[in-house]
C-alpha positions as CSV (number, residue, x, y, z in Angstrom):
1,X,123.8,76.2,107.6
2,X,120.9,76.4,105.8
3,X,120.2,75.9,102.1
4,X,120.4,79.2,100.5
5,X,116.8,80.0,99.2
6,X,117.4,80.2,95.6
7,X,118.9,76.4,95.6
8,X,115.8,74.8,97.0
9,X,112.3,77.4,96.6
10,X,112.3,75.5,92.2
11,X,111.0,72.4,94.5
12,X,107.5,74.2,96.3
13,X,105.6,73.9,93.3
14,X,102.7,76.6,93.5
15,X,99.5,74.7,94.3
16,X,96.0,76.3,93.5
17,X,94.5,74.1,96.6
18,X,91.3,75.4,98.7
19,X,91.0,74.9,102.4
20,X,87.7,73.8,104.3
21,X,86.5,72.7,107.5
22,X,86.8,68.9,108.1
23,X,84.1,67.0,109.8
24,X,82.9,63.5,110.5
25,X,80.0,61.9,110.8
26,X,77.7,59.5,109.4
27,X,78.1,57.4,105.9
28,X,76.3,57.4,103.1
29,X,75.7,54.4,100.5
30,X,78.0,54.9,97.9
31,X,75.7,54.2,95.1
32,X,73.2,56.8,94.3
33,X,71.9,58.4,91.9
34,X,72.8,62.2,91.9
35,X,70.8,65.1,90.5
36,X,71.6,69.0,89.7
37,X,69.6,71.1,92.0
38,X,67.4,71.8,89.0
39,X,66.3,68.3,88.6
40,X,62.9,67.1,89.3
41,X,64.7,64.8,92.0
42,X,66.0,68.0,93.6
43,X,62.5,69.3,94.0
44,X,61.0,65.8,95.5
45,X,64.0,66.4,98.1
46,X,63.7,70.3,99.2
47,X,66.6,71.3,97.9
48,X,65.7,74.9,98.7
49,X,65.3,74.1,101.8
50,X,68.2,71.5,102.2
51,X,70.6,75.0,100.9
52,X,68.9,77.1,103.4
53,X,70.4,74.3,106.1
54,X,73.6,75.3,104.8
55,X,73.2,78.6,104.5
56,X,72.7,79.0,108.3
57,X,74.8,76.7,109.2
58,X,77.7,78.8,106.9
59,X,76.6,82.1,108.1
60,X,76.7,81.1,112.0
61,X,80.3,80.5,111.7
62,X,80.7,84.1,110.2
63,X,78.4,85.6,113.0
64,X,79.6,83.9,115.7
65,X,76.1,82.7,116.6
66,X,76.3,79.0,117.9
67,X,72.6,79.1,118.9
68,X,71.6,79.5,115.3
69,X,75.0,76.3,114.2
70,X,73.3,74.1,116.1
71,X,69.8,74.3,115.1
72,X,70.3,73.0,112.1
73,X,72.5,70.1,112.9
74,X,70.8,67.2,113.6
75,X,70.6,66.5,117.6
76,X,69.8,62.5,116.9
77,X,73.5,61.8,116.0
78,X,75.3,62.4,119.4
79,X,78.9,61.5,117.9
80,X,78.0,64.3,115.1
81,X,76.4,66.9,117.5
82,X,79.7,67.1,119.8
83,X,82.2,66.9,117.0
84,X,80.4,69.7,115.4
85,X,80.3,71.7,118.9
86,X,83.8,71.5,118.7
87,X,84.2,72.7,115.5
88,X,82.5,75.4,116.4
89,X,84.5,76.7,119.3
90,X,87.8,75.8,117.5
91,X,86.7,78.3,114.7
92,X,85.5,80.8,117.1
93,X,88.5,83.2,116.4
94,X,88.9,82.7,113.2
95,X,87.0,86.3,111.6
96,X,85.4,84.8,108.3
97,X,83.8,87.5,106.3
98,X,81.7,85.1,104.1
99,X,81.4,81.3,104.4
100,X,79.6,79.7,101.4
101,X,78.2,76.0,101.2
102,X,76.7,75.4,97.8
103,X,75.0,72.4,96.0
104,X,76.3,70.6,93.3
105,X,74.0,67.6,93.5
106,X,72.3,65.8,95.8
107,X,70.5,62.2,96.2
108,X,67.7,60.9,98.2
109,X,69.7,57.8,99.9
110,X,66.3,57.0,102.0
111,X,62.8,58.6,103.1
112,X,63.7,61.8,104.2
113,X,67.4,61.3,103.5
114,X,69.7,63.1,101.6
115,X,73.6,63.5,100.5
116,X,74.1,66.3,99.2
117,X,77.7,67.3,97.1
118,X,78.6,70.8,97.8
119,X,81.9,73.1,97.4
120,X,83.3,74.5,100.4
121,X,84.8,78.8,100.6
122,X,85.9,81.1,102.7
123,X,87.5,84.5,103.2
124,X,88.6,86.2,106.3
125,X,87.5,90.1,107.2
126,X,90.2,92.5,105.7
127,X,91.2,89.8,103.5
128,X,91.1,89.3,99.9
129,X,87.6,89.8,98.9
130,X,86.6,87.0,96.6
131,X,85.9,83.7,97.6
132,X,88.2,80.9,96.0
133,X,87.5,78.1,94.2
134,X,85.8,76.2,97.0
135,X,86.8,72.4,98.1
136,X,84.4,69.4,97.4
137,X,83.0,67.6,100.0
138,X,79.4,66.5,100.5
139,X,76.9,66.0,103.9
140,X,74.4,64.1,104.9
141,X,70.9,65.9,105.8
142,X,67.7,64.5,107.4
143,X,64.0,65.5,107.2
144,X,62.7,66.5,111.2
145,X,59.7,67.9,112.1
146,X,61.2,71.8,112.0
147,X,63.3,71.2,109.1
148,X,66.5,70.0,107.0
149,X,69.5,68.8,109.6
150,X,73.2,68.1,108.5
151,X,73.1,64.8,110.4
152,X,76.9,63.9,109.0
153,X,79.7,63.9,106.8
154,X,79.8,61.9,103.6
155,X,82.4,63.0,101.4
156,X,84.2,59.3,101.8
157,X,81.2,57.4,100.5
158,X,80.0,60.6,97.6
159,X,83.4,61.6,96.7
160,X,85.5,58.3,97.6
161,X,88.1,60.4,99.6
162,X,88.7,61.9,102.8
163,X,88.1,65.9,102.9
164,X,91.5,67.7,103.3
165,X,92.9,68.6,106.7
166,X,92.4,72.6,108.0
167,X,93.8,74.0,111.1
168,X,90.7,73.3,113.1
169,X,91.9,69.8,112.6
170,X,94.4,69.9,114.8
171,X,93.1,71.9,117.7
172,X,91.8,75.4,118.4
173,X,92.8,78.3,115.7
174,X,94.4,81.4,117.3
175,X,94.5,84.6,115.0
176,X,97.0,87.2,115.4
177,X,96.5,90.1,112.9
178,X,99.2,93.3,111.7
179,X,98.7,95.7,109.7
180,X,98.8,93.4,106.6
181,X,98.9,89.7,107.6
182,X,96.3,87.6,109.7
183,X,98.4,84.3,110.9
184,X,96.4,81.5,111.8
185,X,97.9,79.2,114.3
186,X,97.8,76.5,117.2
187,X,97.9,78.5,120.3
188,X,101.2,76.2,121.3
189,X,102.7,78.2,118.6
190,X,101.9,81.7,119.8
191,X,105.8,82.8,119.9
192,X,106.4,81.2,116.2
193,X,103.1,83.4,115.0
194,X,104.4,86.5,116.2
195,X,107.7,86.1,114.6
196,X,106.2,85.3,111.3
197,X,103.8,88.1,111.3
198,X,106.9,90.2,112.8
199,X,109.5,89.1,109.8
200,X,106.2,89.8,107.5
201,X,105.6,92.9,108.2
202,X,109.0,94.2,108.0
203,X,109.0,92.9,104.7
204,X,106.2,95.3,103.1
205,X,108.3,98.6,102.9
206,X,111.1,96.8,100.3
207,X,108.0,95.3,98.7
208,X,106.0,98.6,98.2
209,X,109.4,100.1,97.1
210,X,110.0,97.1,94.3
211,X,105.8,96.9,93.6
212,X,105.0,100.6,93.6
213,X,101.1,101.2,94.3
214,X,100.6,97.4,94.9
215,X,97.3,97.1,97.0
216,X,97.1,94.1,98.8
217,X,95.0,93.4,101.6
218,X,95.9,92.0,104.6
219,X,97.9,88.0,104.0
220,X,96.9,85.3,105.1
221,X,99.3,83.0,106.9
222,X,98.3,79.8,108.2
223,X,101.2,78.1,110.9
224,X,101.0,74.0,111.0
225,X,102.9,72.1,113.6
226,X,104.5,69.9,111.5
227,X,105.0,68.1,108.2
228,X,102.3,65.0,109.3
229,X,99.8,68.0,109.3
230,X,100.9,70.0,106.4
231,X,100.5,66.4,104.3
232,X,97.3,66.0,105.5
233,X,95.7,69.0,104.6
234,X,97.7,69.2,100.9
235,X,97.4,65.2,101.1
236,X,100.4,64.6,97.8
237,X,100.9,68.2,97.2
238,X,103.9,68.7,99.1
239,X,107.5,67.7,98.0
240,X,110.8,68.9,100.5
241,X,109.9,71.5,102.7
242,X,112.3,74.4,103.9
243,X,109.9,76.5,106.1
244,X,107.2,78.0,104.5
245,X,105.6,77.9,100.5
246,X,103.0,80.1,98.8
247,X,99.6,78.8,97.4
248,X,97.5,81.1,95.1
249,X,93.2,80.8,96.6
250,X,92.2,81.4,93.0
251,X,93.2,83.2,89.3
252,X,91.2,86.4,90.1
253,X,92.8,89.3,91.5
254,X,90.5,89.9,94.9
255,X,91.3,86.3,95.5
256,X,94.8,86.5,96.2
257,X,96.9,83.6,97.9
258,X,97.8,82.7,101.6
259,X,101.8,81.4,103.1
260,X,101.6,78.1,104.7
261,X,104.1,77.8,107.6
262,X,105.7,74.4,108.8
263,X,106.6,75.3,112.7
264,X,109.0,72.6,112.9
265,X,111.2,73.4,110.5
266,X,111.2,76.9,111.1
267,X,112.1,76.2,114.5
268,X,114.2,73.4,114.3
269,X,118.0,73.2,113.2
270,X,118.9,76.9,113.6
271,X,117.0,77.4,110.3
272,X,117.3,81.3,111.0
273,X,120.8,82.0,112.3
274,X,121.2,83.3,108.7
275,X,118.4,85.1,108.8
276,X,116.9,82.2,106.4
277,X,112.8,82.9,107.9
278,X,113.2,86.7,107.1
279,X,114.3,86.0,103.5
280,X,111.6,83.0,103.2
281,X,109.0,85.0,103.8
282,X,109.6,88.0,102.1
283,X,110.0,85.9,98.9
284,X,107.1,84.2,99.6
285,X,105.0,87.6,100.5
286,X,106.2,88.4,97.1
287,X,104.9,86.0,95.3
288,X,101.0,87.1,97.1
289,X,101.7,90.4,95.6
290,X,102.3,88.7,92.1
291,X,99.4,86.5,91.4
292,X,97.7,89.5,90.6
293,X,99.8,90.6,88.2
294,X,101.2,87.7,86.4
295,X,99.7,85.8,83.2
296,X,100.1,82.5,82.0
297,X,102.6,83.6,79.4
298,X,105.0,85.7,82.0
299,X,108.2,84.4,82.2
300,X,108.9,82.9,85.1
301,X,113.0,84.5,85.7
302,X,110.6,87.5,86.3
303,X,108.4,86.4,89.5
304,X,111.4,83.9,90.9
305,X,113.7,87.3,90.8
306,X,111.6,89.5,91.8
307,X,110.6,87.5,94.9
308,X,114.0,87.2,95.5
309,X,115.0,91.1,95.2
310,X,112.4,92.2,97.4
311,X,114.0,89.0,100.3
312,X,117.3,90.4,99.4
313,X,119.6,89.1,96.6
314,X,122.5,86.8,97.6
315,X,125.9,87.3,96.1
316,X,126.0,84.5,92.8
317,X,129.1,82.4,92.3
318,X,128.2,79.4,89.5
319,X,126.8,81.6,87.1
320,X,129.7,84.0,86.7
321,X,131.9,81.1,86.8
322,X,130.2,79.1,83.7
323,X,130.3,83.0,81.6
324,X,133.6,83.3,82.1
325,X,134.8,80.4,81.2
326,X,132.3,80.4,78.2
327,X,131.0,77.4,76.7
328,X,127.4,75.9,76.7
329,X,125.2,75.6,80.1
330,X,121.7,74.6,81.2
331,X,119.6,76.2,81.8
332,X,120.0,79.4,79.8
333,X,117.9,82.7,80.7
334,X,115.8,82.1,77.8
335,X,114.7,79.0,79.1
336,X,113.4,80.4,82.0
337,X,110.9,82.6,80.3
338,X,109.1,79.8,79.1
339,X,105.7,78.6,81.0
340,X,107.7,75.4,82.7
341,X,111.1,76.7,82.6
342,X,111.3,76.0,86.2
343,X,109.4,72.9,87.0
344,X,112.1,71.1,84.3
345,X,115.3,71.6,86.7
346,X,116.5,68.2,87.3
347,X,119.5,69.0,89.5
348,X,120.8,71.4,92.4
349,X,123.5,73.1,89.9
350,X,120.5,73.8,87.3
351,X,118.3,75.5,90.2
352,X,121.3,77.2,91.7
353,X,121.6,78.3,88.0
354,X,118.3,79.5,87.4
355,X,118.2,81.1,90.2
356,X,121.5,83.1,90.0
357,X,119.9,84.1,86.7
358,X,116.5,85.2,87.2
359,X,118.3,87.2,90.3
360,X,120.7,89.2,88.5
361,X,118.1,89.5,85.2
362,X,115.9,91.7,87.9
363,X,118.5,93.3,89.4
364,X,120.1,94.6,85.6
365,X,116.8,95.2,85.0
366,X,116.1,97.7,88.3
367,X,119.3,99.2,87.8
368,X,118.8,100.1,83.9
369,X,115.0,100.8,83.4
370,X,113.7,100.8,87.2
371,X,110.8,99.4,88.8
372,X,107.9,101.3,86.9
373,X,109.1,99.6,83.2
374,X,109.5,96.2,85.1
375,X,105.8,96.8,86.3
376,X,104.9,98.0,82.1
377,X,106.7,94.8,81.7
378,X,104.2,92.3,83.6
379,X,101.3,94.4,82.4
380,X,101.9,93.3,79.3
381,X,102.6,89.9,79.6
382,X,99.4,89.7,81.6
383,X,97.3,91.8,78.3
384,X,99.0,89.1,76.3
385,X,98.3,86.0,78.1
386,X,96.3,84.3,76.0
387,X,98.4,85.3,73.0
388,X,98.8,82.1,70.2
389,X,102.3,83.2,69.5
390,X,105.4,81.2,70.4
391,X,106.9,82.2,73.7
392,X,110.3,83.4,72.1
393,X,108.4,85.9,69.8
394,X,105.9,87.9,72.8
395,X,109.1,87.8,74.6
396,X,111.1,90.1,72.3
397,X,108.0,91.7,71.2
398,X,107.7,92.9,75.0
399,X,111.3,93.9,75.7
400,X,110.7,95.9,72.3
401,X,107.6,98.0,73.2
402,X,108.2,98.6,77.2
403,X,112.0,98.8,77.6
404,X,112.8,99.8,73.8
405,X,115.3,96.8,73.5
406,X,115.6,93.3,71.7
407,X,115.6,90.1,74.2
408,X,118.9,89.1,72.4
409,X,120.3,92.4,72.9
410,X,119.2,92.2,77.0
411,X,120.3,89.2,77.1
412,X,124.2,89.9,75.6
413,X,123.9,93.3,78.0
414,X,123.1,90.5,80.9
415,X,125.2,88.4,80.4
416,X,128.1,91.2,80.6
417,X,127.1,92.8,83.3
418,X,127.2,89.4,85.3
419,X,130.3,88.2,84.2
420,X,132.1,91.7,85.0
421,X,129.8,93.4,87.6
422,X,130.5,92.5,91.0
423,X,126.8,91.1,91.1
C-alpha cells in the first residue's frame, strides 16, 4: 500500500529553483576578468549588441521562428550549430509567452571574444504572468562580419558548474493543456500526462470551494521519466520522492509555482490503487494556489492542512490516541505555527503527528468559522509578515482579531473536538 500522504509530503522541502534550457558548446578560460554591462569594458565589447544576440535568440523560441534562432548562432562551430538545432525543435511545442536572456557581466576572453554571464526566464502563454527569478548560466559569443554569434556554452568554465537539467534534456517536450494546467512531458509519457492533467483538473472544484475567488492561471506541470532526471535538473534538491512535489517560480504573486511529476513512481508499484496520485496532486495543486497568499510568518499547520482538505482528509488515529491518554507529545500544534515547525520532524510518528494535526486544526476550523475567516486568517498573516514580534504573540493576536478567539482557547477547543469527535 502506499504511504499515506500526510506521513511522507514533511520530506519535499519546497524549493524556490528556476528552470532553463541546457546547452553545450564551447569553453571558456576560467580566468577573466568580468565587467557590469556599464563598465567601460562592456562598451569596448558591444555589449548592446552582444544583448541584442540574445534578445533574438530568446524571442525566436517564443515566435517559433527558427530562421531568425539560427542567425545569430554562430555557424563556425558545427557541434554547437546541430545541438542548438535540436534544441530548437525539442522546444517547438513548448508555448513560451516571454523568454528573457539578460547580462550580468561579461569578459573579453580574446579579439572579438566574449563570455558573457546572464540569467535565464521563462513563462508559458496562459500561465502565470511574471517571469521568475531566472537561472545563471553564461555563453560564449564571437565577433563575425554581420554581427554578435552565441558560438557556445560556458557556464562550466564562468560559473564552475554544470547548468541544470530541463525537459528538452531529455528528448522532445510534448504539451497537453486543460482548462487550468499545461503538462509538459516526454511524448513516451503521453498516457501518464493525461492522467495527471485528468486527476488535476478534477481537483479545482473542491479547491475553488475551500479558496473562494482564488484566481489562478493555468498550472504548470512538468512530467520527468525518472528519478536520474529529476536529480539532474534539481541536482541535491531532492530527498525521497513519492510521486510528485511543488516548487514556488518566485515570491510575487503573478509568478506562481509549477508540480514536478516523477513518471516512475507514479506508475510503478500500484502507487494509485488507493487513489494515492488523485490525493498527491490535489495537495500539491493546493499548495500553487497558496504561495500567493502565504507570508513568511504564516503558520505552517495552516498550508500543510489546507492542502490536505482540499485532497481529502484521512481518518487520524495517533493523535487521538496520545490526547486521550494525556501526557506530553512532540510535536504540539503550537509548534507547527512556527516558520520551521515542519522542516524539524525527525521521525515518521512526529510527521504522522503533525500532520494529523494541522488536518484536523483546518477541518475545526471550516466547521466553526468557515472558509472566508480562514482566508481573513492568511490575509493577515501575509499583512503581518514582516512583523518583529515573536511568533507566539502575532499568532494570538490573529486568532483575536479574525475569528474573535484566543490561540490557547482554539487550541483547548481543538484538542476536544479531536479527542471526542469522530475526526
Amino acid at each position: 500500500m502506499p504511504v499515506p500522504l500526510k506521513k511522507i509530503l514533511p520530506f519535499f522541502l519546497l524549493l524556490i529553483l528556476a528552470l532553463l534550457p541546457v546547452v553545450s558548446g564551447c569553453g571558456a578560460p576560467a580566468n577573466v576578468s568580468w565587467a557590469t554591462p556599464s563598465d567601460g569594458e562592456s562598451a569596448r565589447t558591444d555589449s548592446g549588441y552582444i544583448q541584442t544576440a540574445l534578445d533574438t535568440y530568446a524571442r525566436a523560441l517564443v515566435d517559433k521562428n527558427l530562421e531568425k534562432f539560427l542567425s545569430v548562432i554562430d555557424t563556425g562551430n558545427p557541434s554547437w550549430l546541430q545541438q542548438q538545432q535540436e534544441l530548437f525543435s525539442r522546444l517547438a511545442a513548448v508555448p513560451f509567452a516571454d523568454y528573457k536572456i539578460e547580462i550580468s557581466s561579461q569578459s573579453e576572453t580574446a579579439p572579438d571574444t566574449v563570455v558573457a554571464k546572464v540569467t535565464i526566464a521563462s513563462t508559458l502563454h496562459e500561465s502565470f504572468t511574471e517571469l521568475p527569478g531566472g537561472e545563471k548560466a553564461a555563453f560564449m559569443l564571437v565577433k563575425k562580419e554581420d554581427g554578435w554569434k552565441i558560438s557556445g556554452d560556458a557556464t562550466q568554465q564562468a560559473l564552475g558548474r554544470k547548468e541544470n537539467a530541463g525537459l528538452e534534456d531529455f528528448g522532445p517536450v510534448a504539451v497537453i493543456t486543460g482548462d487550468h494546467v499545461i503538462v509538459l512531458y516526454h511524448p513516451s509519457q503521453e498516457s501518464t500526462a493525461m492522467d495527471v492533467k485528468n486527476k488535476t483538473e478534477a481537483a479545482f472544484p473542491q479547491l475553488e470551494k475551500t479558496l473562494p475567488r482564488t484566481d489562478l492561471p493555468k498550472v504548470p506541470i512538468r512530467i520527468y521519466d525518472d528519478k536520474q532526471q529529476i536529480d539532474l535538473a534539481y541536482p541535491g534538491q531532492w530527498q525521497t520522492w513519492a510521486g510528485g512535489a511543488t516548487r514556488a517560480l518566485g515570491s510575487g504573486a503573478a509568478q506562481g509555482g509549477e508540480i514536478i511529476i516523477n513518471s516512475g513512481i507514479y506508475n510503478g508499484g500500484g502507487s494509485d490503487k488507493a487513489g494515492y496520485n488523485g490525493t498527491m496532486l490535489a495537495h500539491e495543486l493546493t499548495h500553487v494556489a497558496l504561495f500567493p497568499q502565504q507570508g513568511a510568518r504564516t503558520p505552517p499547520f495552516l498550508i500543510e492542512g489546507l492542502a490536505d482538505y482540499v485532497a481529502g482528509i484521512q481518518p487520524v488515529s495517533l493523535l487521538r490516541e496520545k490526547l486521550r491518554a494525556g501526557g506530553s507529545f512532540s510535536p504540539q500544534l503550537s509548534d507547527l505555527y512556527e516558520p520551521g515547525g515542519f522542516s524539524a520532524l525527525l521521525s515518521t510518528e512526529a510527521a504522522t503527528l503533525a500532520y494529523e494535526e494541522s488536518d484536523t486544526a483546518v477541518a475545526y476550523l471550516e466547521g466553526r468559522f468557515g472558509n472566508e475567516k480562514i482566508l481573513s486568517l492568511l490575509r493577515e498573516f501575509k499583512r503581518r509578515e514582516n512583523d518583529s514580534g515573536n511568533q507566539d504573540r502575532l499568532v494570538d493576536e490573529a486568532f483575536s482579531s479574525e475569528l474573535g478567539i484566543s490561540w490557547r482557547d482554539f487550541e483547548h477547543d481543538w484538542s476536544r473536538y479531536v479527542a471526542g469527535n469522530g475526526q
